[in-house]
N, CA, C and O atoms as a printed pandas DataFrame, in Angstrom:
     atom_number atom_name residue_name chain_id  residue_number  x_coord  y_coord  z_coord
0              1         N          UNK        A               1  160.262   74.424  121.128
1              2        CA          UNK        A               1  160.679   74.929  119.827
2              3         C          UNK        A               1  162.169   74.664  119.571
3              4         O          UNK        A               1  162.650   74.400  118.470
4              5         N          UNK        A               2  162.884   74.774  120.810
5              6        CA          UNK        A               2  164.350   74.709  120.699
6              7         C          UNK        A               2  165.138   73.329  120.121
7              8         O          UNK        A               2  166.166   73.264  119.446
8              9         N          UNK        A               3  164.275   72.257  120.635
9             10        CA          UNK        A               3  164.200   70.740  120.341
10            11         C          UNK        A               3  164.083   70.515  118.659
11            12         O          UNK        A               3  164.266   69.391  118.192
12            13         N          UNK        A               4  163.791   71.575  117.861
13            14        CA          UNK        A               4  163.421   70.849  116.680
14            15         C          UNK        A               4  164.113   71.824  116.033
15            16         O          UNK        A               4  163.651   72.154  114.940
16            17         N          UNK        A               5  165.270   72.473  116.480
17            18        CA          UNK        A               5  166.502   73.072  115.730
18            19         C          UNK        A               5  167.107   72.752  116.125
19            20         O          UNK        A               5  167.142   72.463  117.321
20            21         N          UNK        A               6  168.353   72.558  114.912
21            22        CA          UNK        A               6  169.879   71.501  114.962
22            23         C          UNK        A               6  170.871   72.296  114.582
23            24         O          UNK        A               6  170.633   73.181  113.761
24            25         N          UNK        A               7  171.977   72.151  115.034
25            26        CA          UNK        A               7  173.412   72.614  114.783
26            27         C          UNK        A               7  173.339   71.087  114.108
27            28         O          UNK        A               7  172.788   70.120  114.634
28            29         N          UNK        A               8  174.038   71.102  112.796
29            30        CA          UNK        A               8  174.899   69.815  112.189
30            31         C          UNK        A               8  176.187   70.615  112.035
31            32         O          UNK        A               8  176.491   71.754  111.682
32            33         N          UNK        A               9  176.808   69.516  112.454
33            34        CA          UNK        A               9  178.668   69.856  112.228
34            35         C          UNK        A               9  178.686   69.634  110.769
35            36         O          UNK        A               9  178.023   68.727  110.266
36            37         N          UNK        A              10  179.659   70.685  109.850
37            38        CA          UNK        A              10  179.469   70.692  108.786
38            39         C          UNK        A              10  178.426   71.510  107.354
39            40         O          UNK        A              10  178.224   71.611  106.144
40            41         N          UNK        A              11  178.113   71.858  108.541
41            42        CA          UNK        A              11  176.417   72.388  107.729
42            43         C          UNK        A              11  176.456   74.277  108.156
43            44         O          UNK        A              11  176.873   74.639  109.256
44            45         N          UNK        A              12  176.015   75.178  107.215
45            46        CA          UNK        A              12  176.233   76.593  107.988
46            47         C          UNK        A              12  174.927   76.526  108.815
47            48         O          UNK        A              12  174.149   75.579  108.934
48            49         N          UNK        A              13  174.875   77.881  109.410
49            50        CA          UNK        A              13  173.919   77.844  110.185
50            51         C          UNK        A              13  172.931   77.120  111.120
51            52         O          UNK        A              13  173.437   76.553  112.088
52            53         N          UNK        A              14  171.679   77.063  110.980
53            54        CA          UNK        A              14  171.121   76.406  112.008
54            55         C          UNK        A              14  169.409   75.539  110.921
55            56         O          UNK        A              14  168.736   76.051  110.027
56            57         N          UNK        A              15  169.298   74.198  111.554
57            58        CA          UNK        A              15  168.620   73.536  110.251
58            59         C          UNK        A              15  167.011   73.408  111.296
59            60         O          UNK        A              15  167.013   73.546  112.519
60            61         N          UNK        A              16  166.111   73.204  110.696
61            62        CA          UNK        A              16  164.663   72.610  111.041
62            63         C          UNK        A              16  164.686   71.468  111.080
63            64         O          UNK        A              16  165.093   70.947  110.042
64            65         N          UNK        A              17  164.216   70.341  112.433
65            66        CA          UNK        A              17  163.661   69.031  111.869
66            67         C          UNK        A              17  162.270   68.971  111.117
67            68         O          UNK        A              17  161.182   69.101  111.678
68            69         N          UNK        A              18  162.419   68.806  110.074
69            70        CA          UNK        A              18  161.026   68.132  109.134
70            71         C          UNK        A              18  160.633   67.074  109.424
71            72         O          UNK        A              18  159.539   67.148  109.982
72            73         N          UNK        A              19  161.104   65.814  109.284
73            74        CA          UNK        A              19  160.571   64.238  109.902
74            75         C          UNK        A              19  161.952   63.772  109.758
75            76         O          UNK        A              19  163.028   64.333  109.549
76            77         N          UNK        A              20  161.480   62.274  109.982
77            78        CA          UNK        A              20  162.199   61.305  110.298
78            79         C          UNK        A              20  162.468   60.026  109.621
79            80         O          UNK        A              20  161.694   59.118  109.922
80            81         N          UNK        A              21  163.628   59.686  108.560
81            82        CA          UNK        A              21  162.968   58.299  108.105
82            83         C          UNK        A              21  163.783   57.240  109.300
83            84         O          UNK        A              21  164.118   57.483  110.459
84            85         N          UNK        A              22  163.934   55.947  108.436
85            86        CA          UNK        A              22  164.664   55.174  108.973
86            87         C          UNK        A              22  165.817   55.222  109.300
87            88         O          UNK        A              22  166.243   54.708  110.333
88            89         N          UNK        A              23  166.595   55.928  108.366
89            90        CA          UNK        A              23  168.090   55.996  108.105
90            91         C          UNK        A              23  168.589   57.425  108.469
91            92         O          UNK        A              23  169.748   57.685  108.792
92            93         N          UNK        A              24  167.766   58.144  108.395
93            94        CA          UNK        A              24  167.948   59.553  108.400
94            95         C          UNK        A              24  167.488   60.565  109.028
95            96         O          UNK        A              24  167.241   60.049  110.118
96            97         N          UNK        A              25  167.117   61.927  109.142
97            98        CA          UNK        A              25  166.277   62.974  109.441
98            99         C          UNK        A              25  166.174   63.439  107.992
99           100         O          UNK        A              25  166.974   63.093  107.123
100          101         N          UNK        A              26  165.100   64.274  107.788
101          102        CA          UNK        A              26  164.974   65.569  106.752
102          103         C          UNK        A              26  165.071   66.705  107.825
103          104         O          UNK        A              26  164.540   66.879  108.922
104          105         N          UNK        A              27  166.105   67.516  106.945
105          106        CA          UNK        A              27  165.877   68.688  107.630
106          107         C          UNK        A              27  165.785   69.941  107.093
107          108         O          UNK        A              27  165.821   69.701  105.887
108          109         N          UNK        A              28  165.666   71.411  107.249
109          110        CA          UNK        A              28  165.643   72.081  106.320
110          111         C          UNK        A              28  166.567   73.302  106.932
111          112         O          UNK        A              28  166.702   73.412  108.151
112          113         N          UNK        A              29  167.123   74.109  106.110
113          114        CA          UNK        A              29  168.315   74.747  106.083
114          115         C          UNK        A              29  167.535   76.012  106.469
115          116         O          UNK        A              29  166.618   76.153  105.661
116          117         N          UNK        A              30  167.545   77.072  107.474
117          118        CA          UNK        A              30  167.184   78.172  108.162
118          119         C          UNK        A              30  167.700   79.205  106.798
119          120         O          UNK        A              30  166.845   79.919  106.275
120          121         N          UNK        A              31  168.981   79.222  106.334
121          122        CA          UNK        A              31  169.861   80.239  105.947
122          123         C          UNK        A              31  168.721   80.207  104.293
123          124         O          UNK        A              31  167.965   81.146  104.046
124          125         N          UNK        A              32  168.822   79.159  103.511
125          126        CA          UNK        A              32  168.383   79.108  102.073
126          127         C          UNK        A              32  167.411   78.072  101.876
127          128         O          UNK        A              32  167.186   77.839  100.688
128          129         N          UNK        A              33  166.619   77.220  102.906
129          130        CA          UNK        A              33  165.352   77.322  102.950
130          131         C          UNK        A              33  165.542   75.734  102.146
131          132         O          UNK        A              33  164.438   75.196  102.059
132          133         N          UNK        A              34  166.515   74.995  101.632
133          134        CA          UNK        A              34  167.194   74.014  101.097
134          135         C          UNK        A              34  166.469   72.292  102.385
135          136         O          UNK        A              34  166.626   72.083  103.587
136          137         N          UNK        A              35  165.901   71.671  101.540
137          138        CA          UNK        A              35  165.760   70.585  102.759
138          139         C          UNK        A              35  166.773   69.175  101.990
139          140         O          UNK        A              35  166.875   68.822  100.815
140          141         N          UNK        A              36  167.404   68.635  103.269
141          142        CA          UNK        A              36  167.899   67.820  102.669
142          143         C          UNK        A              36  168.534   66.223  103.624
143          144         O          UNK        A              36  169.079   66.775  104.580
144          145         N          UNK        A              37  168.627   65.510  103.731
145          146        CA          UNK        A              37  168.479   64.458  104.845
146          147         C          UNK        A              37  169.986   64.484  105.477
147          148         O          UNK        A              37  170.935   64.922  104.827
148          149         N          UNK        A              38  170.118   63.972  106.812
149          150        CA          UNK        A              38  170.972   64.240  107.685
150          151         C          UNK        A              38  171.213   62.733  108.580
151          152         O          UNK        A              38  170.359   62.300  109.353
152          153         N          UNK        A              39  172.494   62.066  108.321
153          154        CA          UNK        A              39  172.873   60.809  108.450
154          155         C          UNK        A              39  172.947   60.647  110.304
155          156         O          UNK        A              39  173.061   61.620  111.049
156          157         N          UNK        A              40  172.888   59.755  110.596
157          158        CA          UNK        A              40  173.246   59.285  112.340
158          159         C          UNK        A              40  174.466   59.489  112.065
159          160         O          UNK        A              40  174.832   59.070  113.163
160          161         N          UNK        A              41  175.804   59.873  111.373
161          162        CA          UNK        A              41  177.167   59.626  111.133
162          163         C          UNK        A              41  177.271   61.030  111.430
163          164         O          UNK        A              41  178.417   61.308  111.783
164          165         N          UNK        A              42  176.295   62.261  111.412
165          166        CA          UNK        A              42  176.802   63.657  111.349
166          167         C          UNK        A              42  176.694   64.141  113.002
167          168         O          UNK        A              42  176.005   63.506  113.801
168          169         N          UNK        A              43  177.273   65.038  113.282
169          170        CA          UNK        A              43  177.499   65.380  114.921
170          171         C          UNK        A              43  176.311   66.399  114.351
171          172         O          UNK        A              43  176.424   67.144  113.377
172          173         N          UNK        A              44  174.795   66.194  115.458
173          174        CA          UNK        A              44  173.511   66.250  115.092
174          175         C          UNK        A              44  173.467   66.979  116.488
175          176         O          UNK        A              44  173.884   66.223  117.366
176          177         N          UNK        A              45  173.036   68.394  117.031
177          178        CA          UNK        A              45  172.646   68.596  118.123
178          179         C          UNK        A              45  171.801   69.622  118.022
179          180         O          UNK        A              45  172.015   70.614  117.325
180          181         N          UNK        A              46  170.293   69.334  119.063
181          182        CA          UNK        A              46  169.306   69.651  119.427
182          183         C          UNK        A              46  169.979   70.911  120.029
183          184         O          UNK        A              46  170.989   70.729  120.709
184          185         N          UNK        A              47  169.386   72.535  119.791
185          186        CA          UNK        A              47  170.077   73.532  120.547
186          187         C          UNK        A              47  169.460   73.563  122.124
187          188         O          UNK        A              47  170.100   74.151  122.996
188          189         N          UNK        A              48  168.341   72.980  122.394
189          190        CA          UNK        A              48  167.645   72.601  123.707
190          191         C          UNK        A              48  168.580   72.069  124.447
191          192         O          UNK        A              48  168.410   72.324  125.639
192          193         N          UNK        A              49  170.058   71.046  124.082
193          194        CA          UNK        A              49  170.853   70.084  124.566
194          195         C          UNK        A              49  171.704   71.357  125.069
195          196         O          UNK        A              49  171.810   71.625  126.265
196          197         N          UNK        A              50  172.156   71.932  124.291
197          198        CA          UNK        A              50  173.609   73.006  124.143
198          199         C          UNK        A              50  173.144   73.874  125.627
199          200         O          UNK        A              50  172.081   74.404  125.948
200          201         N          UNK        A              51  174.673   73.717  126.443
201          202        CA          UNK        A              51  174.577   74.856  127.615
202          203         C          UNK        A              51  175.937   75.502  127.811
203          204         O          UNK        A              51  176.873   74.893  127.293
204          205         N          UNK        A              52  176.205   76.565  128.428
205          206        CA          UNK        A              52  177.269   77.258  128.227
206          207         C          UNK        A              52  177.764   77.043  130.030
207          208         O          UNK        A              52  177.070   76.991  131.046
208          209         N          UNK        A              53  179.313   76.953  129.815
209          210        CA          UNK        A              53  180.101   77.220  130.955
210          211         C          UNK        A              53  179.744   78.398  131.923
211          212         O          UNK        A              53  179.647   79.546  131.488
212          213         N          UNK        A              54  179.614   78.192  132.818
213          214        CA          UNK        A              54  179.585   79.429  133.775
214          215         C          UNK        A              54  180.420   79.509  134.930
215          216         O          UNK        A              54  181.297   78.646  134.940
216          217         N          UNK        A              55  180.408   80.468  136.137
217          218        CA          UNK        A              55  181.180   79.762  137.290
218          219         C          UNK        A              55  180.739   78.506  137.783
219          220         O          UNK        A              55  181.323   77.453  138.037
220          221         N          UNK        A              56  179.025   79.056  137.888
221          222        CA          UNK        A              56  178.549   77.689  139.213
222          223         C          UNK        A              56  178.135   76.700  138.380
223          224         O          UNK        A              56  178.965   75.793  138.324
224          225         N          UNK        A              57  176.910   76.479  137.531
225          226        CA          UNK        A              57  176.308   75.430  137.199
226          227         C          UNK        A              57  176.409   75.741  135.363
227          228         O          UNK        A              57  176.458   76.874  134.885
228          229         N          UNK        A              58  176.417   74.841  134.793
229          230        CA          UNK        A              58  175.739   75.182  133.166
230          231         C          UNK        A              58  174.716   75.642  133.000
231          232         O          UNK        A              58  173.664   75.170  133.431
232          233         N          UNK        A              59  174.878   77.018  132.102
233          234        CA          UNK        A              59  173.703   77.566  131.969
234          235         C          UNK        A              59  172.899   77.294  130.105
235          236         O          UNK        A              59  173.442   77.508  129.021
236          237         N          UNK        A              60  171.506   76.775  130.389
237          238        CA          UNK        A              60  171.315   76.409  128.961
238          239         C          UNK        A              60  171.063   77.516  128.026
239          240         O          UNK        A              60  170.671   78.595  128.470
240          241         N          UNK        A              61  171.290   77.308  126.555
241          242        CA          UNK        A              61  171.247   78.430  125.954
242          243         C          UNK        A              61  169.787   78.798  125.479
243          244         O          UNK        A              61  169.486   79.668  124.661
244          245         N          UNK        A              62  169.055   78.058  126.079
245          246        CA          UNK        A              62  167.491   78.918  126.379
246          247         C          UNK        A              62  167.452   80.029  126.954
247          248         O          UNK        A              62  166.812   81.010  126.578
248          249         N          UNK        A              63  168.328   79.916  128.170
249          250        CA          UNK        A              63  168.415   81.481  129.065
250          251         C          UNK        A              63  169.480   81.749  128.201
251          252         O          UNK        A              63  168.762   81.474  127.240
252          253         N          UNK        A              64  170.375   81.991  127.756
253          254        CA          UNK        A              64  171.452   82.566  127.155
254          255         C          UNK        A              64  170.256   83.993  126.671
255          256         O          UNK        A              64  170.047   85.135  127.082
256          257         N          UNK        A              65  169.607   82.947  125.399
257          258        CA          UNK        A              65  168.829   83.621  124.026
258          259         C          UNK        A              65  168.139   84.117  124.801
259          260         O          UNK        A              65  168.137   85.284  124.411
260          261         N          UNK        A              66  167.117   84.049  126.217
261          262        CA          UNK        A              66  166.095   85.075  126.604
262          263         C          UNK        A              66  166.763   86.159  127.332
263          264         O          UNK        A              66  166.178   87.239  127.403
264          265         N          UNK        A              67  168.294   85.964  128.065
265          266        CA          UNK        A              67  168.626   87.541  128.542
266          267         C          UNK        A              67  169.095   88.336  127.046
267          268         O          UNK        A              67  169.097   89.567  127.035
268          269         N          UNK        A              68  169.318   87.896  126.338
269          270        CA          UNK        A              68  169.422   88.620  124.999
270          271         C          UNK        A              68  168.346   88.833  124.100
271          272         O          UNK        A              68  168.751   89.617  123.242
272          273         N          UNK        A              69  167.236   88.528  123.900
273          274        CA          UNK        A              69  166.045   88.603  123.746
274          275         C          UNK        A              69  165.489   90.072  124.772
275          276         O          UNK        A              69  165.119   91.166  124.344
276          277         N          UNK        A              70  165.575   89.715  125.889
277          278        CA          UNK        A              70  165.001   91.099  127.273
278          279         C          UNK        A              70  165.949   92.363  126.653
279          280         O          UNK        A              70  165.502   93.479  126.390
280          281         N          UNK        A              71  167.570   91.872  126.453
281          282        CA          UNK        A              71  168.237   93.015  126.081
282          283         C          UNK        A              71  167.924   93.689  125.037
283          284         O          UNK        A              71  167.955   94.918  125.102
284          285         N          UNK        A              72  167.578   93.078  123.926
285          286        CA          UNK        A              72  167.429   93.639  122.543
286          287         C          UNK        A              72  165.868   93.877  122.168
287          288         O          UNK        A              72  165.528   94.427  121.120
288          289         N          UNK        A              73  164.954   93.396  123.151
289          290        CA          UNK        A              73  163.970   93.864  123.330
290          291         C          UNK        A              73  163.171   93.103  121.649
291          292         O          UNK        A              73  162.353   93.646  120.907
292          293         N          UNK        A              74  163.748   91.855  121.533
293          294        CA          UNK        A              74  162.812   91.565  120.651
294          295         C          UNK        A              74  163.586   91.555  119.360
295          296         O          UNK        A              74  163.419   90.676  118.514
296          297         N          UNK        A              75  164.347   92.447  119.241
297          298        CA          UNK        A              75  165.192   92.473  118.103
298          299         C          UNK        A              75  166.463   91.609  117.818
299          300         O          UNK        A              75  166.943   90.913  118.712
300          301         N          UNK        A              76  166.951   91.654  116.685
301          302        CA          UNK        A              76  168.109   91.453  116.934
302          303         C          UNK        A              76  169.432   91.914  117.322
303          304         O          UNK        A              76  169.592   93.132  117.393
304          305         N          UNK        A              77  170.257   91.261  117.544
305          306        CA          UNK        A              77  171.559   91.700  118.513
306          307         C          UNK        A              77  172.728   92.259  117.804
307          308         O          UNK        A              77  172.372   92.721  116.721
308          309         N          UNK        A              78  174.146   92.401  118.046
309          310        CA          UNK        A              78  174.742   92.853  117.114
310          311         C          UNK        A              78  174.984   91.741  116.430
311          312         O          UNK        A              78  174.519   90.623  116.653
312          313         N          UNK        A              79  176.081   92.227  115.182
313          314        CA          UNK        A              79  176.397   91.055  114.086
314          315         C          UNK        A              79  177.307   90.179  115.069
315          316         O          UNK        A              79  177.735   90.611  116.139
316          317         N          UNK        A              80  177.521   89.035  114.626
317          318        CA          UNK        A              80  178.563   88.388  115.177
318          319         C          UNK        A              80  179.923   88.089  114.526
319          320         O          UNK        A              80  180.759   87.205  114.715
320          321         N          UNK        A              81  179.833   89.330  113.541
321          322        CA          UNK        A              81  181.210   89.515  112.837
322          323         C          UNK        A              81  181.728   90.630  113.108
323          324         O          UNK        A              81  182.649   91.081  112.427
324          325         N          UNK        A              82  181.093   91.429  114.420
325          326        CA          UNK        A              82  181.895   92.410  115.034
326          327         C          UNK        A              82  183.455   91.967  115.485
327          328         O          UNK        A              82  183.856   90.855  115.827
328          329         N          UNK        A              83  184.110   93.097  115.376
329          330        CA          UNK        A              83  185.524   92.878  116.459
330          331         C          UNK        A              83  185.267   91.917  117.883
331          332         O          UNK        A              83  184.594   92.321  118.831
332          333         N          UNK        A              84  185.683   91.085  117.852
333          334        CA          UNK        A              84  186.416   89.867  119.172
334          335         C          UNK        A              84  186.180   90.853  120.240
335          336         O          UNK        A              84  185.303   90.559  121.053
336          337         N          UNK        A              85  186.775   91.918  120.380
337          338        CA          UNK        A              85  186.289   93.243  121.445
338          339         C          UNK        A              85  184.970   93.481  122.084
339          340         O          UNK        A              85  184.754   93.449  123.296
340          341         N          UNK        A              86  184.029   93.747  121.050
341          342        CA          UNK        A              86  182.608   94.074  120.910
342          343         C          UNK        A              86  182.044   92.568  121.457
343          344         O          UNK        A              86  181.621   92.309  122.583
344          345         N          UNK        A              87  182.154   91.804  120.474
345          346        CA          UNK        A              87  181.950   90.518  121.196
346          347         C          UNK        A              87  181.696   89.836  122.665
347          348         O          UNK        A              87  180.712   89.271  123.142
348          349         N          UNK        A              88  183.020   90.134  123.188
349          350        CA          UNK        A              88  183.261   90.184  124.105
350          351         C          UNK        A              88  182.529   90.456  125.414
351          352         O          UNK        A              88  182.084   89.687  126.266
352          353         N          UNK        A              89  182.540   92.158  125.288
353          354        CA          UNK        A              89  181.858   92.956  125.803
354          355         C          UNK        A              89  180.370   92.789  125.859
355          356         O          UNK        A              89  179.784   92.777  126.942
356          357         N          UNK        A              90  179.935   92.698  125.059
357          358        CA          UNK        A              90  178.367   92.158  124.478
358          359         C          UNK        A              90  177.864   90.691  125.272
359          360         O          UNK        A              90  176.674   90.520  125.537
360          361         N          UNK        A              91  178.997   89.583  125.642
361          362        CA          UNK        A              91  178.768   88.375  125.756
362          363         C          UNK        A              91  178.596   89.172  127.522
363          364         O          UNK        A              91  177.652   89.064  128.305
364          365         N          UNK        A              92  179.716   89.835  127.659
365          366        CA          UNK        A              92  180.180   89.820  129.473
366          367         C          UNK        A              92  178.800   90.401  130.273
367          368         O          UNK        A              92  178.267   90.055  131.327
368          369         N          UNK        A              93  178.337   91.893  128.847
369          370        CA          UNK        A              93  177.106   91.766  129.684
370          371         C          UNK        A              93  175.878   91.466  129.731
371          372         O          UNK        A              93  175.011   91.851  130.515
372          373         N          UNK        A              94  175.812   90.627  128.697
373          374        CA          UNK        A              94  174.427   89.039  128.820
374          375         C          UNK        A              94  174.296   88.447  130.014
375          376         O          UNK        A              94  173.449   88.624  130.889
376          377         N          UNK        A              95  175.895   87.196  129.927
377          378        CA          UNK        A              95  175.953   86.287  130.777
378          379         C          UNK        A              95  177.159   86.987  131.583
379          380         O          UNK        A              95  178.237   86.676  131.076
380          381         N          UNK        A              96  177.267   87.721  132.535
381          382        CA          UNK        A              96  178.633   88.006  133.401
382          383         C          UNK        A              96  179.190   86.752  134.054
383          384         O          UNK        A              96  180.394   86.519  133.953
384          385         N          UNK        A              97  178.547   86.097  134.583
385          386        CA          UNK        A              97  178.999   84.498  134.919
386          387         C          UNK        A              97  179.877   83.572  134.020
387          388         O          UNK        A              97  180.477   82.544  134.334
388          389         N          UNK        A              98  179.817   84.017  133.181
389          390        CA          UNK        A              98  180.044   82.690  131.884
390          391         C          UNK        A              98  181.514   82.494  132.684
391          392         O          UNK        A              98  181.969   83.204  133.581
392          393         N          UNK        A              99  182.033   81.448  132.144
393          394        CA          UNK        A              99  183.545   80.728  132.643
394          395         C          UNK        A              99  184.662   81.263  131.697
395          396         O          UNK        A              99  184.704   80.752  130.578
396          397         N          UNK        A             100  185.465   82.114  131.969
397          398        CA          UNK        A             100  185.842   82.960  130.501
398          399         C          UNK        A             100  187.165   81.911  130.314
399          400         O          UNK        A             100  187.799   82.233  129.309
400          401         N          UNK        A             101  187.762   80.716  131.033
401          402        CA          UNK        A             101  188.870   79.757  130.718
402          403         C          UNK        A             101  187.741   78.648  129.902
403          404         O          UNK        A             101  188.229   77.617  129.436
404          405         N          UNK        A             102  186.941   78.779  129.820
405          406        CA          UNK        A             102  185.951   77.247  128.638
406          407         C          UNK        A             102  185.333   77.828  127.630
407          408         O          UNK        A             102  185.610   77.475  126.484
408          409         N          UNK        A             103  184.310   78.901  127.891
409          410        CA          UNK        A             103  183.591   79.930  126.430
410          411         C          UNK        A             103  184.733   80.558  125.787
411          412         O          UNK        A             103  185.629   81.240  126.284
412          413         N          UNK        A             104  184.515   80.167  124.485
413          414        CA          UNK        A             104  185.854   80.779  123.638
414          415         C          UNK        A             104  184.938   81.869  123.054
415          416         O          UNK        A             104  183.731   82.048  123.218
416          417         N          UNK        A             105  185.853   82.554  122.320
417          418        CA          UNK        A             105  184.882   83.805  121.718
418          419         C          UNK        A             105  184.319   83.385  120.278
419          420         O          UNK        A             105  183.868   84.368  119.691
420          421         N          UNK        A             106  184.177   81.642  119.214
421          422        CA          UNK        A             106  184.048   81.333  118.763
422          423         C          UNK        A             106  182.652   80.928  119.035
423          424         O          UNK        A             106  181.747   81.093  118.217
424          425         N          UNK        A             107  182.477   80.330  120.340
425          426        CA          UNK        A             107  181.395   79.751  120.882
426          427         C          UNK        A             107  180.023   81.574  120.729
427          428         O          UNK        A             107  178.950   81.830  120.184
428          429         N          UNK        A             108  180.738   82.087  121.340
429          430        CA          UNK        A             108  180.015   83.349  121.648
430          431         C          UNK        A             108  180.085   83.939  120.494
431          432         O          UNK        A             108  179.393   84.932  120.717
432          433         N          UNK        A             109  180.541   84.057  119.082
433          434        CA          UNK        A             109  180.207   84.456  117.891
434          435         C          UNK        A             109  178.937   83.260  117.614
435          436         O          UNK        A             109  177.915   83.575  117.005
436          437         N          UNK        A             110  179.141   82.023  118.092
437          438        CA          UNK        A             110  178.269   81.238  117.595
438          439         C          UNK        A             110  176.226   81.549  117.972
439          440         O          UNK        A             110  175.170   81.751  117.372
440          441         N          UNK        A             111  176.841   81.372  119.508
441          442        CA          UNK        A             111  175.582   81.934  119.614
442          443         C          UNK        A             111  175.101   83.338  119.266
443          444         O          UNK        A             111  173.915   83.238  118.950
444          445         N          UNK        A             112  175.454   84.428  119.200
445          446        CA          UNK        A             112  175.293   85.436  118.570
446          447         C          UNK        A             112  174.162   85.129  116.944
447          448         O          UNK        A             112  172.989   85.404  116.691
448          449         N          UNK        A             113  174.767   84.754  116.515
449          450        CA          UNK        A             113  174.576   84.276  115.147
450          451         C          UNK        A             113  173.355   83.497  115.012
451          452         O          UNK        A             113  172.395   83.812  114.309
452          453         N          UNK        A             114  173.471   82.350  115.810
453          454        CA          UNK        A             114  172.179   81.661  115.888
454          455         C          UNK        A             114  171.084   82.341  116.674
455          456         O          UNK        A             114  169.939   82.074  116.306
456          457         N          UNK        A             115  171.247   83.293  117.838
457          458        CA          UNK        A             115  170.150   84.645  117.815
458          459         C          UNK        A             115  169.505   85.111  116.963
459          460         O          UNK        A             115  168.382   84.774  116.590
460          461         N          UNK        A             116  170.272   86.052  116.530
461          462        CA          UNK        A             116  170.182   86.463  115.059
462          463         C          UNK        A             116  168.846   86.159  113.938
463          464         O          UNK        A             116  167.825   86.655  113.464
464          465         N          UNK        A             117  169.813   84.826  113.933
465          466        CA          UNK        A             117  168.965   83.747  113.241
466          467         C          UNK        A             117  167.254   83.590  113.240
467          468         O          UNK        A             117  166.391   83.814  112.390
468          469         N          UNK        A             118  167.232   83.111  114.573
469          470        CA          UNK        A             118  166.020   82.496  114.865
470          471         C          UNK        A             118  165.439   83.542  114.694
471          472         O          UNK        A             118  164.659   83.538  113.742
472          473         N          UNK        A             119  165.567   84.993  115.600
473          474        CA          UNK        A             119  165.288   85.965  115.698
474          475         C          UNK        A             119  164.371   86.639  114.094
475          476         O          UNK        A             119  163.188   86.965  113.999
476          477         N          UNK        A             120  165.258   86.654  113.221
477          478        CA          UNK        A             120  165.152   87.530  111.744
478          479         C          UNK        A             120  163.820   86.296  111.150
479          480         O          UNK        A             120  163.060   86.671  110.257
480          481         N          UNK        A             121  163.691   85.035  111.678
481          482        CA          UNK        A             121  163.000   83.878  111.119
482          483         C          UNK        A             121  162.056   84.192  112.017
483          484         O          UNK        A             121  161.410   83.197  111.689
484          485         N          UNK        A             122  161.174   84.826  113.121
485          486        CA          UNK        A             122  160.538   84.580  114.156
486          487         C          UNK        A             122  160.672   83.426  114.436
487          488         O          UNK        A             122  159.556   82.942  114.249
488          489         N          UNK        A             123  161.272   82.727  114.740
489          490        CA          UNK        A             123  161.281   81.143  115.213
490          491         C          UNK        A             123  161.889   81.497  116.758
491          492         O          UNK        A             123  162.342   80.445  117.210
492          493         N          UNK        A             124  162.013   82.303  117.461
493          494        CA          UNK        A             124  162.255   83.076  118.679
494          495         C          UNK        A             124  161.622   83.127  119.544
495          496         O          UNK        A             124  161.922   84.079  120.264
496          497         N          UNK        A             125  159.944   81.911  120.276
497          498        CA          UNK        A             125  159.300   82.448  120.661
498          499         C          UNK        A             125  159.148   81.637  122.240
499          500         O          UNK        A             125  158.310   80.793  122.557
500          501         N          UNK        A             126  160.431   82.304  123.201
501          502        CA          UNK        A             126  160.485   82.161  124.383
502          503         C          UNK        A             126  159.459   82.654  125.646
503          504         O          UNK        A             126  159.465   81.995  126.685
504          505         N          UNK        A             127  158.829   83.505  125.548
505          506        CA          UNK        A             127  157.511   83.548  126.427
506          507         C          UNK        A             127  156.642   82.408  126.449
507          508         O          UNK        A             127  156.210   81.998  127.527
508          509         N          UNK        A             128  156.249   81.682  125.024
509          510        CA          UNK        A             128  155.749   80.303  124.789
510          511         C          UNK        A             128  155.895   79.525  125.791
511          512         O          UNK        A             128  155.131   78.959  126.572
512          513         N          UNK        A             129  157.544   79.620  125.569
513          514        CA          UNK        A             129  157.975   77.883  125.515
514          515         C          UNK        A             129  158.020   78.316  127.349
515          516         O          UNK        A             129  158.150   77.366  128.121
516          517         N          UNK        A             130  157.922   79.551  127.861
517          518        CA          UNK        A             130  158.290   79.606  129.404
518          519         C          UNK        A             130  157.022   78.901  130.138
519          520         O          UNK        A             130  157.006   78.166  131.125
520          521         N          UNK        A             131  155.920   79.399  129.278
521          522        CA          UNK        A             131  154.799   78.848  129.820
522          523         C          UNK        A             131  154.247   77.322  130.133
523          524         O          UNK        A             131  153.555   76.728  130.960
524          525         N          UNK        A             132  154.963   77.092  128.997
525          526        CA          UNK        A             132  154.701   75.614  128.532
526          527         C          UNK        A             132  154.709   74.795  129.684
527          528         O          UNK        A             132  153.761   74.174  130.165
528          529         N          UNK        A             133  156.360   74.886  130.235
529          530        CA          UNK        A             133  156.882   74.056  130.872
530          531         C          UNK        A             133  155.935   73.778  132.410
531          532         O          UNK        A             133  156.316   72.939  133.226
């Protein structure tokens, strides 16, 4: 599921792949539901790709979203326009590992947000995808 949502640089939120032409992707906008095509020229990333700093190894933000998923029990998490503080605190006790000289608290508003996201969309459905594999 994670594979066919995109961060585009430039773009808010988090988009759907729809198909594929030659030149392009279609994709569709999570936030206002807007579809609209997406050039090889735009910084295009699969959130399946995206992994976060830690001490030992990169951790992908599949596990990020399922210890926050176990935490919130399904729900969603706080806003990610809380105080940098809250933030913080919230991130340290998800991932306590994370690398706190590489995760900025931008990154960790980010994912917050794209939680959120998927979450409020049911597009959230990590027991699935555990099985899958």
């Amino acid at each position: 599921m994670l594979k066919e949502i995109l961060s585009i640089s430039g773009k808010p939120g988090l988009q759907k792949l729809i198909s594929n032409s030659s030149n392009a992707i279609i994709v569709e906008s999570l936030l206002d539901g807007k579809r609209f095509p997406a050039y090889s020229n735009s910084k295009i990333i699969a959130l399946e790709d995206i992994s976060i700093y830690t001490e030992n190894e990169d951790m992908p933000l599949k596990e990020v979203f399922q210890r926050m998923f176990t935490k919130e029990n399904g729900q969603t998490a706080i806003s990610h326009k809380e105080p940098t503080e809250k933030i913080l605190a919230y991130f340290e006790e998800i991932v306590p590992e994370y690398d706190k000289e590489r995760v900025y608290t931008s990154d960790m508003k980010k994912i917050v947000q794209w939680y959120n996201l998927l979450v409020s969309k049911g597009m959230l459905q990590l027991e699935e995808e555990k099985k899958q594999e």
